[in-house]
C-alpha positions as CSV (number, residue, x, y, z in Angstrom):
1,X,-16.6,-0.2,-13.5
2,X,-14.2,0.4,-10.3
3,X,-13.0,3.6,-9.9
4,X,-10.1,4.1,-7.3
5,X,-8.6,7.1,-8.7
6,X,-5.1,6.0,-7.1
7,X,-3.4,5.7,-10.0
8,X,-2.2,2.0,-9.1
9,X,-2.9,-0.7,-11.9
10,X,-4.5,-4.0,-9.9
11,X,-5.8,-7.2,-11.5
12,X,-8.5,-9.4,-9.9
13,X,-7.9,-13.3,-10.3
14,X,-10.1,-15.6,-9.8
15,X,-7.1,-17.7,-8.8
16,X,-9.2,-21.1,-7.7
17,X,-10.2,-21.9,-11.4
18,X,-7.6,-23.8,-13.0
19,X,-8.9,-25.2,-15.9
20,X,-8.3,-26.5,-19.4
21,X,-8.0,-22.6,-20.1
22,X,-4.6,-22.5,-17.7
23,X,-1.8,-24.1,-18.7
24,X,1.8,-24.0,-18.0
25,X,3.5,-20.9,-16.2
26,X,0.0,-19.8,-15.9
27,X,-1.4,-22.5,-14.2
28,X,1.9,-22.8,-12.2
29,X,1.0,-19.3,-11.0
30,X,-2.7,-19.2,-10.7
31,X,-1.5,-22.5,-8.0
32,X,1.5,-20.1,-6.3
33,X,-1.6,-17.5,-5.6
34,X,-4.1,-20.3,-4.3
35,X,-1.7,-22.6,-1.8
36,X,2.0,-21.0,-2.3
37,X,3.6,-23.7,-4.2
38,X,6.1,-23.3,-6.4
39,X,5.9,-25.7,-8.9
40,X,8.0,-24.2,-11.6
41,X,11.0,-21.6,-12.7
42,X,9.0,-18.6,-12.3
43,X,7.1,-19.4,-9.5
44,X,10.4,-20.0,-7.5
45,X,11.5,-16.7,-8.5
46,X,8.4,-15.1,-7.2
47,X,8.7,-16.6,-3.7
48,X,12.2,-16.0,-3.8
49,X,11.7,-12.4,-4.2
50,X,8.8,-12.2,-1.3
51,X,10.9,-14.0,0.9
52,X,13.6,-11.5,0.2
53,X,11.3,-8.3,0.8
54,X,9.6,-10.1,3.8
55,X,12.6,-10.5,5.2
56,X,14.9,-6.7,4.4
57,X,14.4,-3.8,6.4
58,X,12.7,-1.7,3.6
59,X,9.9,-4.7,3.4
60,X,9.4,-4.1,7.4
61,X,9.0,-0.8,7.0
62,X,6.6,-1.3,4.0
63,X,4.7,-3.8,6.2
64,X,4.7,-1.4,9.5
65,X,3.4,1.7,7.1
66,X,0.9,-0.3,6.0
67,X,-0.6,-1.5,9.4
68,X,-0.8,1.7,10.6
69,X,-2.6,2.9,7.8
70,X,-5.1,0.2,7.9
71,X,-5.1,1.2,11.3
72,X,-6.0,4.6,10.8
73,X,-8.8,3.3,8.5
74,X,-10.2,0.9,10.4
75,X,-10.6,3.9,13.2
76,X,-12.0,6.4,10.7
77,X,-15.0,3.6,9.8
78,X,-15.6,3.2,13.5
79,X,-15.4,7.3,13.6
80,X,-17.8,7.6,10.3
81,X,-20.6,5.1,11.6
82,X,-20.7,6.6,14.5
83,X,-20.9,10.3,13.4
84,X,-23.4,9.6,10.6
85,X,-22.6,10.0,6.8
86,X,-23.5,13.6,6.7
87,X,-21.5,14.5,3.1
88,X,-19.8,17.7,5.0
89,X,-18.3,15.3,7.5
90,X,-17.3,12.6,5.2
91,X,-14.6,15.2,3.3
92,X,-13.5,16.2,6.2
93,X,-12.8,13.1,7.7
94,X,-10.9,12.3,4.1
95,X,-9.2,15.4,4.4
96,X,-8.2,14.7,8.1
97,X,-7.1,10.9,6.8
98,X,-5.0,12.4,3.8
99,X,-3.6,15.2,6.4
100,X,-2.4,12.4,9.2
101,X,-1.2,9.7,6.1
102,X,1.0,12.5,4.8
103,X,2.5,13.6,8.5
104,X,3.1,9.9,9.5
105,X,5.0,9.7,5.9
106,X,7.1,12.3,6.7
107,X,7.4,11.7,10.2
108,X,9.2,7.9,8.9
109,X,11.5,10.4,6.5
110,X,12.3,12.5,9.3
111,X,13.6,9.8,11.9
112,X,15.0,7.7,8.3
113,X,12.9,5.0,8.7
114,X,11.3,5.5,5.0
115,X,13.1,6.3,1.9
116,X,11.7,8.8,-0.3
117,X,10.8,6.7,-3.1
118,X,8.7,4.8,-1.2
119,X,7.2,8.0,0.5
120,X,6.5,9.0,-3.2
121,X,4.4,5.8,-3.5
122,X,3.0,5.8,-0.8
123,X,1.5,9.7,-1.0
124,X,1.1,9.3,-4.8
125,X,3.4,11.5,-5.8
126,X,6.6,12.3,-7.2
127,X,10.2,11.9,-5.5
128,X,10.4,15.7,-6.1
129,X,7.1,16.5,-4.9
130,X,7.7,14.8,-1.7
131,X,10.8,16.3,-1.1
132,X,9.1,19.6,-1.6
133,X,6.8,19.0,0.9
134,X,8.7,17.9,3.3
135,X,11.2,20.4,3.5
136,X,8.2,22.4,4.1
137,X,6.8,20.2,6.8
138,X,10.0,20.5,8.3
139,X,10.4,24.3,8.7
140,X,6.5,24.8,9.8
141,X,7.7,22.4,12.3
142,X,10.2,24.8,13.5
């Protein structure tokens, strides 16, 4: 009954109960999530890959984007409490969020520190969209 409306598929795993029901790759997994062992084939592969993105400039990025937009959240709660939850106020604040999200994406375009498929994922739209926008971006901030 969770609605996000961010078009991103998630699953929720209660990864601490490993019984009779998990076996095999699943319970090899359902261990990877609780402690990070890799007991088998495809968990290796798994922390092989994270490793990988941890450790390539694209996964800093990734990781510095998403800071600062927890960040940003973290500051609009701290804005919203104090302000009251006045329904006027609330959209605007989302609107203000959205706004700043979308400049600090294309801010990282501008300066080449994002690529635009990840802007695309990150704003929730497509390549072309993005690039649309932020041609506009760029000539308003001429």
């Amino acid at each position: 009954s969770l609605i996000l409306d961010d078009a991103a598929e998630i699953v929720f795993v209660n990864a601490s109960y490993v019984g009779e029901l998990a076996e095999g790759e699943l319970r090899a997994l359902l261990r990877y999530i609780m402690d990070g062992s890799s007991s088998s084939e495809f968990t290796s592969k798994i922390a092989v890959a994270i490793r990988r993105l941890n450790h390539s400039e694209e996964g800093r990025r990734l990781m510095t984007l998403e800071m600062v937009m927890r960040e940003e959240k973290q500051i609009a709660r701290e804005e919203g409490r104090e302000e009251g939850r006045e329904e006027g106020r609330v959209e605007g604040r989302e609107e203000g969020r959205e706004e700043g999200r979308r400049m600090l994406v294309f801010e990282l375009l501008e300066v080449g520190d994002l690529s635009l498929e990840l802007a695309a994922k990150c704003l929730n739209l497509s390549v072309e969209e993005v690039e649309k926008e932020f041609e506009s971006y760029k000539s308003q901030k001429k």
